[in-house]
C-alpha positions in Angstrom: -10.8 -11.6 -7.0 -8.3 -8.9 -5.5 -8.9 -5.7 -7.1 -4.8 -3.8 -7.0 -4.7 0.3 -7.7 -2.6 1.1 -10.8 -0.9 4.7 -12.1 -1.9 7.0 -14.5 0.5 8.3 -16.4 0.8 10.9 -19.2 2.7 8.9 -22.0 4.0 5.2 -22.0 5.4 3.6 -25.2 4.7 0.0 -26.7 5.4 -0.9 -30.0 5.0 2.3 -32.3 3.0 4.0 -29.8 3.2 6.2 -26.9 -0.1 6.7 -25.5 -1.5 8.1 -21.8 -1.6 4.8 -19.5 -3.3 3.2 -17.0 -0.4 1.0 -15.4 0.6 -1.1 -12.8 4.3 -3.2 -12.5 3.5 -6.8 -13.4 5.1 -7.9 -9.7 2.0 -7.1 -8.4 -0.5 -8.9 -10.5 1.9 -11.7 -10.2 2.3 -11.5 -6.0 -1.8 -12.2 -6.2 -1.6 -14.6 -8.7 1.3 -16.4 -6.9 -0.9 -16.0 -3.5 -3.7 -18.6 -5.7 -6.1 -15.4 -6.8 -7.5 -13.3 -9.8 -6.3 -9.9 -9.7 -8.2 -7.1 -11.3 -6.6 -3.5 -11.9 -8.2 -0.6 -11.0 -7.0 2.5 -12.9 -7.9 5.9 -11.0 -11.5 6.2 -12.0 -14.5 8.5 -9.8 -14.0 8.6 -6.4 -18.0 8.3 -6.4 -17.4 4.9 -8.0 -15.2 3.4 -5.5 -17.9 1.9 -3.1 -19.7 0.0 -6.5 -16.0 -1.4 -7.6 -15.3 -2.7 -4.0 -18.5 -4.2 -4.0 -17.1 -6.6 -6.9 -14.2 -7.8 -5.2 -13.2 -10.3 -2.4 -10.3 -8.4 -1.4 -8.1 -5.1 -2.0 -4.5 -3.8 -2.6 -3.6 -0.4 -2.8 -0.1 -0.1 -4.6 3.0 1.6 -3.9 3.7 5.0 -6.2 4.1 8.8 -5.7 4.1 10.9 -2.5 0.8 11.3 -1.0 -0.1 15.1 -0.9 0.7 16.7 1.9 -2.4 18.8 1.5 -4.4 15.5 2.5 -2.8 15.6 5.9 -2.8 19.0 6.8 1.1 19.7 5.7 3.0 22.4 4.1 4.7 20.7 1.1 8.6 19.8 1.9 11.0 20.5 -0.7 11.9 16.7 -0.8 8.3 15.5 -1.6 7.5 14.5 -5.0 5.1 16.3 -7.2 1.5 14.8 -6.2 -0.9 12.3 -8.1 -4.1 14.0 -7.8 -5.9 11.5 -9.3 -4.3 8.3 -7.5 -4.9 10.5 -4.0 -8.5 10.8 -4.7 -9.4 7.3 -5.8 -7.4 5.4 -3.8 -8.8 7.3 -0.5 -12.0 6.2 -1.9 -11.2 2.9 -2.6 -9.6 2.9 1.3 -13.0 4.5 2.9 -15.3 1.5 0.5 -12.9 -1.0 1.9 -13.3 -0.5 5.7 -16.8 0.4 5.1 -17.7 -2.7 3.6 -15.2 -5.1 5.4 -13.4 -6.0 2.3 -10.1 -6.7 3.4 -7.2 -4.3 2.6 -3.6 -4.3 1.8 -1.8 -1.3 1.3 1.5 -1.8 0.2 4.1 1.3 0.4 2.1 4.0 -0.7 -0.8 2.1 -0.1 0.2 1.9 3.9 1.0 5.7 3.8 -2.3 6.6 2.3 -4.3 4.1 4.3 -2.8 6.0 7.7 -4.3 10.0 6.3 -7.6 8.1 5.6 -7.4 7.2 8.8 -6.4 10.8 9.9 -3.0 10.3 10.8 0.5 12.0 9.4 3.4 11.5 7.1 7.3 12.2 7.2 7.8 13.6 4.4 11.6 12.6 3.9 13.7 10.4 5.9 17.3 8.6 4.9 18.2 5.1 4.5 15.3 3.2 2.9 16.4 4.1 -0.6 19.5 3.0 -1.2 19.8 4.2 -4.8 17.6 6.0 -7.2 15.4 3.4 -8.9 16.9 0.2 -7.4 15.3 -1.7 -4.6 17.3 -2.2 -1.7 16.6 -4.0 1.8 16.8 -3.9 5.3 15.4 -5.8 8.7 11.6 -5.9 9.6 10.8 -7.0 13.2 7.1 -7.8 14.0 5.4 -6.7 17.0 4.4 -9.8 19.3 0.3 -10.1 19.6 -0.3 -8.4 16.2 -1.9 -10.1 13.1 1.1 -9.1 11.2 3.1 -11.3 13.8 1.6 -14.0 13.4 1.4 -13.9 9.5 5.7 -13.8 10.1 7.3 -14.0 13.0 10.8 -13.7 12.6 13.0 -10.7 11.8 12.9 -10.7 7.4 14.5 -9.0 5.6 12.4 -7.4 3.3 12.8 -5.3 -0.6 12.1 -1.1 0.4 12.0 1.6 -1.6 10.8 4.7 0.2 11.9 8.1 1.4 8.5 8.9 3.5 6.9 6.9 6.5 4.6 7.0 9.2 4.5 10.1 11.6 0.8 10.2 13.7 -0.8 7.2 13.6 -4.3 7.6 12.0 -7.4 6.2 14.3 -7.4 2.9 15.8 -3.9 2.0 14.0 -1.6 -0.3 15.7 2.1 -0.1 14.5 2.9 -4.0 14.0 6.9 -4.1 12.7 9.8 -1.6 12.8 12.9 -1.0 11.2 16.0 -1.0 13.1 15.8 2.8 12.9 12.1 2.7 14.5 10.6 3.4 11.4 7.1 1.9 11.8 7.4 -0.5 8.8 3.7 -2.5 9.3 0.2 -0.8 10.3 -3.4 -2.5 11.3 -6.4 -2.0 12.6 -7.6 -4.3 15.7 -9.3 -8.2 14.1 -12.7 -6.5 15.4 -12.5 -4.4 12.9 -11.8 -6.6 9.8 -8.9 -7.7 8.1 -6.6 -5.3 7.3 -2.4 -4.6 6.8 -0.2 -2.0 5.7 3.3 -2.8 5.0 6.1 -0.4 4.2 7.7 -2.4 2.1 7.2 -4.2 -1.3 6.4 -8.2 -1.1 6.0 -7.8 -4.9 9.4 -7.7 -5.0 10.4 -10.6 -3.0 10.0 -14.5 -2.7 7.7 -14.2 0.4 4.2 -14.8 -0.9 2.5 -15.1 3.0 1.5 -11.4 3.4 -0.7 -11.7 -0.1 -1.7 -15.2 1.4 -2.7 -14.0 4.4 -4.7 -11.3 2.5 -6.2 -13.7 -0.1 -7.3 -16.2 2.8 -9.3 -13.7 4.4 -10.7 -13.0 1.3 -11.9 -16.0 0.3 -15.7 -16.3 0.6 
């Protein structure tokens, strides 16, 4: 069971109604589904409640969406940031600090990987060019893995991969090892050291894509 953070939004409409939403792209619950898992959404819910949802599930993906707030890392807000997700910032850091407290391994995709690097105390850029082509439509560039890093040897060639993203890396947060960059240098893949359980952050979306071995990867160290 891989338990993947989902929006909240004010108003979505289906059928005759248009209705405040808990939400998540179907990509995602598909990526796990294609991977040979149960996926389980996890709308933004008491941080105090993260630690007993965790414990329910083998494994964890924390989604791509909306800036992180710079307030979380210690920034003044740039004009270029997007207005923040209160909610999503507050649950999915608690969903984050359950995860690596309990060993439950953890995926952050996008966002996810942003958010996964404050937790960790580390920084954001809060704007850079090139990895969104156009608003609203994925593009794609080159990903090259670091040799010796799990994320190497989940793939080990240079892929392209589907982005969507104006923010990235800055600091690394604690005991965070970059593990594939762009051809700019963005850092484009985070983890922590095997000793310290299983977990990944990509900057890109695999949801997206035909490559299913970053959400194997994930789901085989999940299983029991």
């Amino acid at each position: 069971m891989i338990g993947v953070s989902t929006y909240l939004e004010p108003g979505a409409r289906w059928g005759v109604w248009e209705l405040e939403a808990a939400l998540l792209p179907a990509a995602y619950p598909r990526l796990v589904q294609r991977a040979g898992a149960l996926a389980a959404m996890l709308p933004p819910d008491e941080p105090a409640r993260a630690a007993a949802a965790v414990a329910r599930l083998d494994g964890l993906v924390v989604a791509g969406g909306p800036d992180v707030d710079p307030a979380r890392y210690g920034a003044e807000r740039s004009p270029r940031t997007g207005p923040p997700a209160p909610e999503r910032d507050a649950w999915e850091l608690a969903l984050i600090e359950a995860a690596l407290a309990a060993g439950v391994p953890l995926l952050g995709i996008c966002r996810g990987m942003q958010l996964l690097n404050v937790a960790l105390g580390g920084t954001l850029v809060q704007h850079l060019d090139g990895h969104a082509e156009l608003v609203g439509v994925f593009g794609g560039h080159a990903v090259k893995s670091v040799p010796g890093t799990r994320y190497a040897g989940i793939v080990p060639e240079e892929l392209t991969v589907p982005t969507y993203h104006h923010q990235a890396v800055d600091r690394l947060g604690t005991g965070l090892l970059p593990s594939a960059h762009a051809p700019d240098g963005t850092v484009e893949a985070v983890e922590l050291p095997p000793e310290e359980g299983w977990v990944l952050g990509v900057q890109w979306h695999p949801e997206m894509g035909d490559d299913t071995r970053v959400m194997r990867a994930l789901v085989r160290a999940a299983t029991p």
